[in-house]
Residue, then its C-alpha position, 0 to 999 in steps of 0.5 A: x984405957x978408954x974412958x966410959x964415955x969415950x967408949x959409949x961413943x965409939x960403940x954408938x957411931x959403930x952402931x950406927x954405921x952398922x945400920x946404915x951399911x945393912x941395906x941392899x944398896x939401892x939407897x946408893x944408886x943416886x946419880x952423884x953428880x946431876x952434871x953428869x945424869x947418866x918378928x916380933x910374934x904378937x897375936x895377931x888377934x890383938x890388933x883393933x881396926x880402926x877404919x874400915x875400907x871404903x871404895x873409890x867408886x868414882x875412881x877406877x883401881x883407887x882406894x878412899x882413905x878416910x880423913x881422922x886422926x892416925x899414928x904412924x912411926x915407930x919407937x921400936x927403930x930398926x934403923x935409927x939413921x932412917x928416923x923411923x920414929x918417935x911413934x906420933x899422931x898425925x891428921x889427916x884429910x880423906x884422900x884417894x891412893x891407887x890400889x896397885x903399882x904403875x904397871x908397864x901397861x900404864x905407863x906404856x900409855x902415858x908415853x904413847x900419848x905424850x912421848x915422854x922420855x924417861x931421865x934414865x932415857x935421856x942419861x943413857x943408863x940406870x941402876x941393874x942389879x946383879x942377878x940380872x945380868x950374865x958374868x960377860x956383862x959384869x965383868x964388862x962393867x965392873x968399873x960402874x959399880x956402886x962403890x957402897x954396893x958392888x952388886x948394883x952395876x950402872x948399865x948402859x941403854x938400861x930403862x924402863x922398857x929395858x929393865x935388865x939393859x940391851x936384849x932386854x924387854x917388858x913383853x911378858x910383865x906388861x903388868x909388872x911395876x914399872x921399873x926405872x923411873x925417877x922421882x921427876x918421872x912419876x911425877x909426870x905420869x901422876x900429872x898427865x892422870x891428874x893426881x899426884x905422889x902420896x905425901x909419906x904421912x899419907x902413904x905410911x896411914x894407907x899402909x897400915x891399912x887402919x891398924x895401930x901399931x903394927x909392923x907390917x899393913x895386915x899385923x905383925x907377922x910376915x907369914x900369916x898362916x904359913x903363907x906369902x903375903x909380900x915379895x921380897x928376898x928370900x934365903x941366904x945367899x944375898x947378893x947372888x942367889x934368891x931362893x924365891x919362896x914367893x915365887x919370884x925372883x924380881x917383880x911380880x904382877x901388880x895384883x899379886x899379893x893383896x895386903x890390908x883392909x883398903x885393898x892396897x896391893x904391894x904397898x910393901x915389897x916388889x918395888x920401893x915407891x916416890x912420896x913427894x917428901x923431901x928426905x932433908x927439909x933443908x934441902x927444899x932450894x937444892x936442884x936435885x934433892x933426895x926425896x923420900x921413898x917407901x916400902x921396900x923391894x923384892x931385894x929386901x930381906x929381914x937380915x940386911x934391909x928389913x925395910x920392908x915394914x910401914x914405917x921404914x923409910x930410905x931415899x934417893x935423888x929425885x933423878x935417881x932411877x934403878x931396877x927395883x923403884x916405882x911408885x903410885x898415886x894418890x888424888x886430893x878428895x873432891 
């Protein structure tokens, strides 16, 4: 018979795998080898503001986050693997981060006028979630499936102006989120806009919107007033049916749902988004470290990958690319 302790243990590591396999998968779709690139239900009139929004007048589609001190984190962890907490204080100088996603529109022009290619142009392939491809296609390419994550299928000629693989385009969502760039891809475009990625201090204050303590950026419920406020995954059919309650099934347009006080828009869902923050801090002389990224995406669901609360965190490689990873700006205050 096993001893207490010995017990104690083996149900903490089983714990602990459990949290690491609830997840979409999409923290999976890290290129393996760089050689070969290819509710809680609290009242939500509880909650105090702490800060009110104040507009970036000088900067188009960004918001002015105000300098101060701000807690971020959680004690009450989903996902102990991800180090979501301790809660802690942090301070902060006053920045600016872009109201919305990287939209295609945006980075179409970014492209047009530096012909940057993409990493996941220059690999040939990238990361397609299951529901976007017919069964001809998955059964043709059911050999380059993530192996933690069969549902993720790494298609050929896949990018981000052809999110879903060949025969697919961006023509009616030029003001969705741009799809299928990697950690080096956004840092790029952030460049040419003279800005840069959000540290994931200054993404997760931004999210909060001003708010202590709180699950989500506009409180702790997910349907205030029985109505959407993000978009993620919905019903119980994951990986192979989305019911879309939200009324999408993958990314929506990048105004769609407006969710805190700073006038952020998807900050969580519809897309997972790049901080510049290195997910292991021992890995700052690695070639091609896994950095941190935030926010969830329309694949999230509460029963599998409830990541999409301000202060879940999950990661990738910064070559990594797949159908449901974008990222925003920020901008130092001058």
């Amino acid at each position: 018979m096993l001893a207490r302790s010995s017990l104690y243990i083996i149900l903490s590591f089983l714990s602990i795998l459990a949290e690491i396999n609830a997840d979409c998968g999409c923290s999976q779709t890290s290129r393996e080898e760089r050689a070969k690139k290819y509710e809680r239900s609290i009242d939500e009139n509880e909650f105090e503001k702490v800060h009110k929004w104040t507009d970036a007048k000088d900067y188009d589609n960004m918001s002015l986050i105000p300098k101060g001190k701000y807690t971020i984190g959680t004690n009450d962890q989903v996902f102990r693997a991800d180090k979501e907490g301790p809660e802690r204080e942090v301070e902060i100088e006053q920045f600016y981060i872009d109201k919305y996603e990287v939209s295609n529109e945006e980075f179409e022009k970014f492209v047009k006028t530096t012909n940057y290619e993409t990493e996941a142009e220059k690999f040939g392939d990238s990361f397609v979630f299951k529901i976007f491809l017919d069964e001809d296609t998955q059964k043709k390419n059911e050999d380059f499936r993530v192996l933690q994550a069969p549902w993720w299928y790494k298609i050929k000629e896949t990018n981000w102006r052809q999110p879903e693989g060949p025969g697919s385009n961006i023509k009616d969502r030029m003001n969705h989120p741009v799809l299928h760039v990697s950690y080096n891809d956004a840092t790029a475009f952030c460049k040419w806009k003279n800005k840069r990625l959000p540290t994931e201090v200054e993404w997760e204050v931004a999210c909060r919107g001003g708010r202590k303590g709180r699950l989500f950026p506009w409180g702790n419920k997910e349907m205030p007033k029985n109505e959407h406020w993000m978009n993620i995954w919905h019903g119980d059919g994951f990986p192979n049916e989305n019911r879309a309650d939200d009324g999408f099934v993958g990314t929506c347009p990048v105004d769609k749902f407006r969710q805190n006080d700073y006038d952020l828009y998807n900050i969580i869902g519809n897309a997972w988004e790049w901080t510049s923050d290195l997910w292991d801090k021992n890995q700052v002389n690695s070639e091609n470290p896994e950095r941190v990224k935030k926010g969830g995406s329309f694949l999230c669901h509460k029963s599998y990958c409830y990541r999409y609360r301000c202060a879940a965190r999950s990661q990738n490689t910064q070559d990594s690319s797949s159908g449901n990873l974008s990222f925003r700006c920020a901008k130092d205050f001058e």
